[in-house]
C-alpha positions as CSV (number, residue, x, y, z in Angstrom):
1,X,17.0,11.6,-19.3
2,X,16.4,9.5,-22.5
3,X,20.1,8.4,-22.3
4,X,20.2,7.1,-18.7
5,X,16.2,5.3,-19.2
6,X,18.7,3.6,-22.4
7,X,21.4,2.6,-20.7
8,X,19.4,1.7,-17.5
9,X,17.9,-0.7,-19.6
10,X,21.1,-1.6,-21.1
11,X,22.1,-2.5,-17.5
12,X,19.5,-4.2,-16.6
13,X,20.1,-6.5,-19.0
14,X,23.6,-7.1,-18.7
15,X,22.6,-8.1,-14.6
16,X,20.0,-10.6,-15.9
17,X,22.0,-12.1,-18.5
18,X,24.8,-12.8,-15.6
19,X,22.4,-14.1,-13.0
20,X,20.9,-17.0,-15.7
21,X,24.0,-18.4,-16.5
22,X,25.1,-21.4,-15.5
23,X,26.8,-20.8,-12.1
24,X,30.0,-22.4,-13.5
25,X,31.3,-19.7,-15.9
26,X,34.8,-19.6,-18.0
27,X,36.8,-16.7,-16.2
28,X,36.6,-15.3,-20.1
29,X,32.8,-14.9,-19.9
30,X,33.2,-13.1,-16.1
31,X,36.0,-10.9,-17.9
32,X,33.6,-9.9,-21.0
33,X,30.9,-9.2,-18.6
34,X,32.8,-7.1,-16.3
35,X,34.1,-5.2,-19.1
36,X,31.0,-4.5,-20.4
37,X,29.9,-3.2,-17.4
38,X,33.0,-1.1,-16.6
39,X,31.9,0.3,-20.1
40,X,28.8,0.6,-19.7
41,X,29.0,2.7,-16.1
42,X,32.2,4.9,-18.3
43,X,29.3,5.7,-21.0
44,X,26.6,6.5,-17.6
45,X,29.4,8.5,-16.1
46,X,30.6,10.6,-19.3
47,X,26.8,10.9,-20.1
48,X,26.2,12.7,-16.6
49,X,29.7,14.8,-16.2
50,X,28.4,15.9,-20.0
51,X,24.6,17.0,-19.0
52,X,25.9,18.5,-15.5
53,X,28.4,20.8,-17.9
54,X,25.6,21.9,-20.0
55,X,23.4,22.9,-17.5
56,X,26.1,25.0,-15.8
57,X,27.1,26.5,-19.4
58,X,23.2,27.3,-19.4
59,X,23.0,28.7,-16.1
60,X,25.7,30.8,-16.5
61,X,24.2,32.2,-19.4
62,X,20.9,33.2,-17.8
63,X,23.5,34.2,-15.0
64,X,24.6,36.9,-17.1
65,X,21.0,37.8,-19.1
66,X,19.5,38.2,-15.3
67,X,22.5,40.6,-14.9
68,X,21.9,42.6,-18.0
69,X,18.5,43.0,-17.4
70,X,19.0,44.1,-13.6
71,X,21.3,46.6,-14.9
72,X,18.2,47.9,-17.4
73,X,15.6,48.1,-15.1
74,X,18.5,49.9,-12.5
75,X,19.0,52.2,-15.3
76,X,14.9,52.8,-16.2
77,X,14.2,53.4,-12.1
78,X,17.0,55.8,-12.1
79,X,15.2,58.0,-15.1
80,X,11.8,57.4,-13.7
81,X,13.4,58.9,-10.8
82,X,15.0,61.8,-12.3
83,X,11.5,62.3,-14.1
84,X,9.5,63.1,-10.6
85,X,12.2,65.4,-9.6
86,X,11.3,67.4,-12.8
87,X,7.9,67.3,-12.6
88,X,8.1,67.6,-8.9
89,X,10.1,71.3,-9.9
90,X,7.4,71.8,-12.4
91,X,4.8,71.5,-10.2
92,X,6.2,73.9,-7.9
93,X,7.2,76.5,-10.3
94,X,3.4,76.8,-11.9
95,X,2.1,76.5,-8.1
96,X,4.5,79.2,-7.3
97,X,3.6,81.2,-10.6
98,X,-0.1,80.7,-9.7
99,X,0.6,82.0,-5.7
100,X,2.6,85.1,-7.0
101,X,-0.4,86.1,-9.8
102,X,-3.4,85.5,-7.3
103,X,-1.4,88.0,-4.8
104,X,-1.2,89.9,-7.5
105,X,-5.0,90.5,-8.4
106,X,-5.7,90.4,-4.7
107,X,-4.1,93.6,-3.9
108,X,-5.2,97.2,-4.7
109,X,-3.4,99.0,-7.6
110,X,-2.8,102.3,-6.9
């Protein structure tokens, strides 16, 4: 944003020093200024086509790290997941184990 403050400036300038001349100019002097500000607005121009292409090489880098780290948490829920069903099969082998041993005191040898 420094650039276009710069050549904003630099524009300004170029406009101010056109409206105090004399209102009779050489048709060099319009040239010169015209070319300067056909410059000029080529430099704005490139300047802005320039920033617009790095942010889009930027975003399409955090594109791809937001796609990566979608992918790792997909992966992480997917173990988490796979986890519970263990411990849910745990849980209901030891409750089970429990059940079959408490039936098993509870009833008369004979």
């Amino acid at each position: 944003m420094e650039v276009f403050s710069k050549l904003e400036g630099e524009i300004r300038e170029l406009v101010s020093q056109d409206t105090t001349a004399p209102p009779l100019q050489q048709g060099n002097d319009n040239e010169l200024a015209a070319s300067n500000i056909g410059s000029l607005l080529q430099r704005v121009s490139g300047t802005s086509i320039q920033e617009i292409e790095n942010l889009i090489a930027e975003l399409q880098i955090l594109r791809g790290k937001l796609q990566n780290e979608a992918a790792r948490v997909q992966r992480e829920i997917v173990g988490y997941a796979l986890l519970i069903q263990d411990a849910k099969k745990s849980i209901s082998t030891i409750s089970e184990s429990l059940s079959f041993r408490r039936n098993d005191h509870g009833t008369p040898k004979i």
